[in-house]
C-alpha positions as CSV (number, residue, x, y, z in Angstrom):
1,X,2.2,-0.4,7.5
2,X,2.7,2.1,4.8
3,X,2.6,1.8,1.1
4,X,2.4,3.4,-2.1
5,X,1.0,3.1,-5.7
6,X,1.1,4.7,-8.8
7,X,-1.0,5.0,-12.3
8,X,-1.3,3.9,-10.7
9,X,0.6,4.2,-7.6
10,X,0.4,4.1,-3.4
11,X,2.5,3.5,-0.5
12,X,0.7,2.3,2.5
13,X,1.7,1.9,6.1
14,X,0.4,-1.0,8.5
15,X,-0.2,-3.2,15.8
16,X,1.6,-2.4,13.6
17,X,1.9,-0.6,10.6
18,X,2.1,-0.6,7.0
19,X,2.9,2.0,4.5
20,X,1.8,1.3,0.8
21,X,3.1,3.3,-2.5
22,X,0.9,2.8,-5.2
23,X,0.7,4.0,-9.4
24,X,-1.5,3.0,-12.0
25,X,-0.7,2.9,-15.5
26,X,-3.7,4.7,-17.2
27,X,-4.6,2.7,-20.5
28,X,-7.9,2.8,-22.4
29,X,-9.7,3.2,-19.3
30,X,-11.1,7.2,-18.3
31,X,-9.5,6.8,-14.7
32,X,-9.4,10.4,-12.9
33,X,-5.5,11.6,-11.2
34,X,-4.6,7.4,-12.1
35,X,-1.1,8.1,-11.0
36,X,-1.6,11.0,-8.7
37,X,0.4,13.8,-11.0
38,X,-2.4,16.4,-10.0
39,X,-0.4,16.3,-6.6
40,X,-3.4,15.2,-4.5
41,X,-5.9,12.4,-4.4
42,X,-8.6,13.9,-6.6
43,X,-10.8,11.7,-8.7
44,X,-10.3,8.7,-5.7
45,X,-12.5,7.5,-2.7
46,X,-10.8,7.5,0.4
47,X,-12.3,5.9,3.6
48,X,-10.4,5.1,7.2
49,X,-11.4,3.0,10.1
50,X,-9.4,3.7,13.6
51,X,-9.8,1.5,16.8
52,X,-10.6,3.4,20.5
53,X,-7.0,2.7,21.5
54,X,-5.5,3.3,18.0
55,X,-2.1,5.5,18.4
56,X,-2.6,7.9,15.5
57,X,-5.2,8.1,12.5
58,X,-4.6,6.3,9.3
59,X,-4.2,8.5,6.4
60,X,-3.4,8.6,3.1
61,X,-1.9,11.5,0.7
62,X,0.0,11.7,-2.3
63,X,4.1,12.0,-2.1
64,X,6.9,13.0,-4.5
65,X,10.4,11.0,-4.6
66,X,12.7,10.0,-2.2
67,X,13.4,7.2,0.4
68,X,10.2,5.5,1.6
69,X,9.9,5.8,5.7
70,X,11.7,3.2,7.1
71,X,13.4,2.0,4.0
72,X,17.2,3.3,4.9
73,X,19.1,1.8,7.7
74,X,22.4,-0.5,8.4
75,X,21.7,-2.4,5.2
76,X,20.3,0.4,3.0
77,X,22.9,3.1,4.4
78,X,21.5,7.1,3.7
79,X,21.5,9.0,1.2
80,X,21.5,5.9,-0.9
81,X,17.2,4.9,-2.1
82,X,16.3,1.8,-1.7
83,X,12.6,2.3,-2.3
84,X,11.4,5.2,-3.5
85,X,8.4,6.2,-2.7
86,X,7.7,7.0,-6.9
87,X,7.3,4.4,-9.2
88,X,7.1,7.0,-12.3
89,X,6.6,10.3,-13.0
90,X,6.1,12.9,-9.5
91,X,4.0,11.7,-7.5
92,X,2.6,8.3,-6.2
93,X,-0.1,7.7,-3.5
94,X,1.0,7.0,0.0
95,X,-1.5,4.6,2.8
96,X,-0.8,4.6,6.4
97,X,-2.6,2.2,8.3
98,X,-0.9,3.9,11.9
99,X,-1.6,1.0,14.8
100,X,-3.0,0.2,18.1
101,X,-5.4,-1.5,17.8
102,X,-5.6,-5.8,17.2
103,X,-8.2,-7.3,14.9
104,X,-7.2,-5.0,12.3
105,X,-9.2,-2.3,13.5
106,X,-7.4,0.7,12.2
107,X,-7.2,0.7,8.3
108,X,-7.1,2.8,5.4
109,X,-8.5,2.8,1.8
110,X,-8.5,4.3,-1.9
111,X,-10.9,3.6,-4.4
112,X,-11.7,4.4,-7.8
113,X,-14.4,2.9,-10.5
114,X,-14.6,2.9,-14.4
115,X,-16.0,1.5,-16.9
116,X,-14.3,-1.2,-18.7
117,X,-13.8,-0.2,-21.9
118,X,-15.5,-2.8,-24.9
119,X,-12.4,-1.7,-27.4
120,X,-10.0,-4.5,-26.4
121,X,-7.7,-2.4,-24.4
122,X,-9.5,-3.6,-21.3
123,X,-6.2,-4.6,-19.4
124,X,-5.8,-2.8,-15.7
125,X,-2.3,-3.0,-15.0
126,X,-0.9,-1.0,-12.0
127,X,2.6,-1.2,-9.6
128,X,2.7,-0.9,-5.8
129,X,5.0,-1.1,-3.0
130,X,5.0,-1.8,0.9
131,X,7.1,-1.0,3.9
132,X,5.6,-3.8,6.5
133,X,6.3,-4.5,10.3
134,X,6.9,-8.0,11.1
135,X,6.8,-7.3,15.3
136,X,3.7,-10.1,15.8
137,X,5.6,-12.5,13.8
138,X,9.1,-12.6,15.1
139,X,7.0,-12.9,18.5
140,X,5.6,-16.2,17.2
141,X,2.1,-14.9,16.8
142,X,-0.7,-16.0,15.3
143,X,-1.5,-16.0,11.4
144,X,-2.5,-12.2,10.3
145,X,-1.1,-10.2,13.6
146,X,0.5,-8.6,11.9
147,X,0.0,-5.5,9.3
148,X,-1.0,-6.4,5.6
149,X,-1.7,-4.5,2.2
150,X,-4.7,-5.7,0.5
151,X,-4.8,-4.9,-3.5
152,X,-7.6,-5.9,-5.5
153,X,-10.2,-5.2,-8.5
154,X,-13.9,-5.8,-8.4
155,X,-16.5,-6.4,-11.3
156,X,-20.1,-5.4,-9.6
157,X,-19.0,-5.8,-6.5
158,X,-17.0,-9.0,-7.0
159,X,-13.3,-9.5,-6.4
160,X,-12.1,-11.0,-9.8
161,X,-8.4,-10.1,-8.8
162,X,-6.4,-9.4,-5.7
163,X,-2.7,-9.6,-4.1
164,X,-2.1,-9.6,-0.2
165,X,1.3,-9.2,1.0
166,X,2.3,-9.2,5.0
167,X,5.3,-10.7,6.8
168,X,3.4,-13.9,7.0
169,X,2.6,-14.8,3.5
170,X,5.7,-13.5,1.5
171,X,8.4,-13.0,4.0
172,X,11.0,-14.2,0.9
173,X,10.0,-11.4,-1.2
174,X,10.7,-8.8,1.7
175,X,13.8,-6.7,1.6
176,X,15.6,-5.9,5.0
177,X,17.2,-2.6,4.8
178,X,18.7,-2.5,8.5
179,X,16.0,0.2,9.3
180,X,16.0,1.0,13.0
181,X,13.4,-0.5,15.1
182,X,13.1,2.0,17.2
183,X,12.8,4.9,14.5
184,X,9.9,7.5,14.0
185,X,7.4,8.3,12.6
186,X,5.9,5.0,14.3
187,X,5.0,5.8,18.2
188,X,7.1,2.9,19.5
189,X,8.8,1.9,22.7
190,X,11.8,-0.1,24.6
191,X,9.3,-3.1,25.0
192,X,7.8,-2.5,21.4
193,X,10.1,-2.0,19.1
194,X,9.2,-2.4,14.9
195,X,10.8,-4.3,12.6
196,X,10.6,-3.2,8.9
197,X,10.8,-4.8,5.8
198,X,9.8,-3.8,2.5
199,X,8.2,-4.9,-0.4
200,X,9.8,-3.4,-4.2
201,X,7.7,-1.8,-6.4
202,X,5.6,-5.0,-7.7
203,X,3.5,-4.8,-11.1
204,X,-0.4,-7.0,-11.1
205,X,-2.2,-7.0,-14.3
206,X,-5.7,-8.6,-14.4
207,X,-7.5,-9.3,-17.8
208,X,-10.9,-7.4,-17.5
209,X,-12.1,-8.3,-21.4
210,X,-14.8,-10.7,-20.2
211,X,-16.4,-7.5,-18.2
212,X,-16.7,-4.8,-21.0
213,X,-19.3,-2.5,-20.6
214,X,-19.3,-3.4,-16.6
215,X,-18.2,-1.4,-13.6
216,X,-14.7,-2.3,-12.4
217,X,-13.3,-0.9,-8.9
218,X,-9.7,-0.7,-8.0
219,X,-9.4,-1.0,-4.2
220,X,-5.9,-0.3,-2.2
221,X,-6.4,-1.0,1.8
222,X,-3.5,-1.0,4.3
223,X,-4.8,-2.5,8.1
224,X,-2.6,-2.0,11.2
């Protein structure tokens, strides 16, 4: 899976993957690099988990604009963008869960923590995107085979807020741009071929007034 944000902003990728795009829109709050201008992924935490028979490492990096991987294909014909991999400004944050491993073994995750600010402008809005594989459910798996993005906030450790998009809870939301199955940069074969869809850049906004003065975390994590 791959996806992306930005201020923020990611992209991360998900046996299989996800890519996630992600920005975040810096308001009152002191977040560091929110939407990832610097060019890099200073001022986040970034952590990875990779199964022993995972395929390639899950990483994550910040990216300038153009078509998302797997986001161009019969449907979406090139050089036309159907998803681009910035939300605003130069740079978003790109996820790539990789794959090869079931039971979600093989993840990725960025992380950052502030203190929510006792002003009034205490609302964390940010806008992410996905590119997700949907191979286990055309094959009439079972709920969760497949790749998922997980997006949420955390007051002291809490979850007060939180989006999860895969092929299996918001299929109708999904945009099929043709992309070929069979495409790089996924390591795929004639009896495993990906199917891509992806999700458009998506804005969450979660009231954090009742928590000024507190801790809150923003967590991106993309799982195979």
């Amino acid at each position: 899976m791959r996806s992306s944000f930005s201020p923020f902003g990611f992209i991360v990728k998900p046996v299989l993957t996800l890519v996630l795009l992600c920005w975040v829109t810096p308001p009152a709050f002191a977040w560091v690099n929110p939407g990832f201008e610097t060019g890099d992924l200073s001022g986040w935490t970034l952590s990875n988990g990779s199964g022993s028979n995972a395929l390639c490492t899950p990483y994550a990096l910040a990216v300038g604009p153009g078509p998302a991987p797997h986001s161009q294909g019969t449907l979406c014909v090139a050089p036309t963008i159907c998803l681009d991999q910035v939300h605003a400004g130069s740079f978003s944050a790109e996820l790539d869960s990789c794959r090869g491993d079931r039971g979600h073994q093989d993840w990725v995750r960025l992380e950052q923590t502030d203190t929510v600010p006792a002003n009034g402008n205490c609302c964390l809005s940010f806008w992410f995107a996905a590119v997700l594989s949907g191979h286990h459910y055309l094959n009439g798996e079972a709920y969760g085979s497949d790749a998922y993005v997980l997006a949420e906030v955390l007051v002291g450790g809490t979850v007060v807020g939180s989006l999860r998009y895969s092929w299996y809870d918001n299929l109708n939301q999904l945009v099929d741009d043709g992309a070929d199955p069979f495409a790089g940069p996924e390591p795929v074969s004639s009896n495993s071929p990906m199917e891509w869809r992806h999700l458009p850049w998506t804005p969450f906004s979660v009231n954090l007034c009742a928590y000024a003065g507190q801790q809150a975390t923003i967590r991106f994590t993309v799982y195979d």
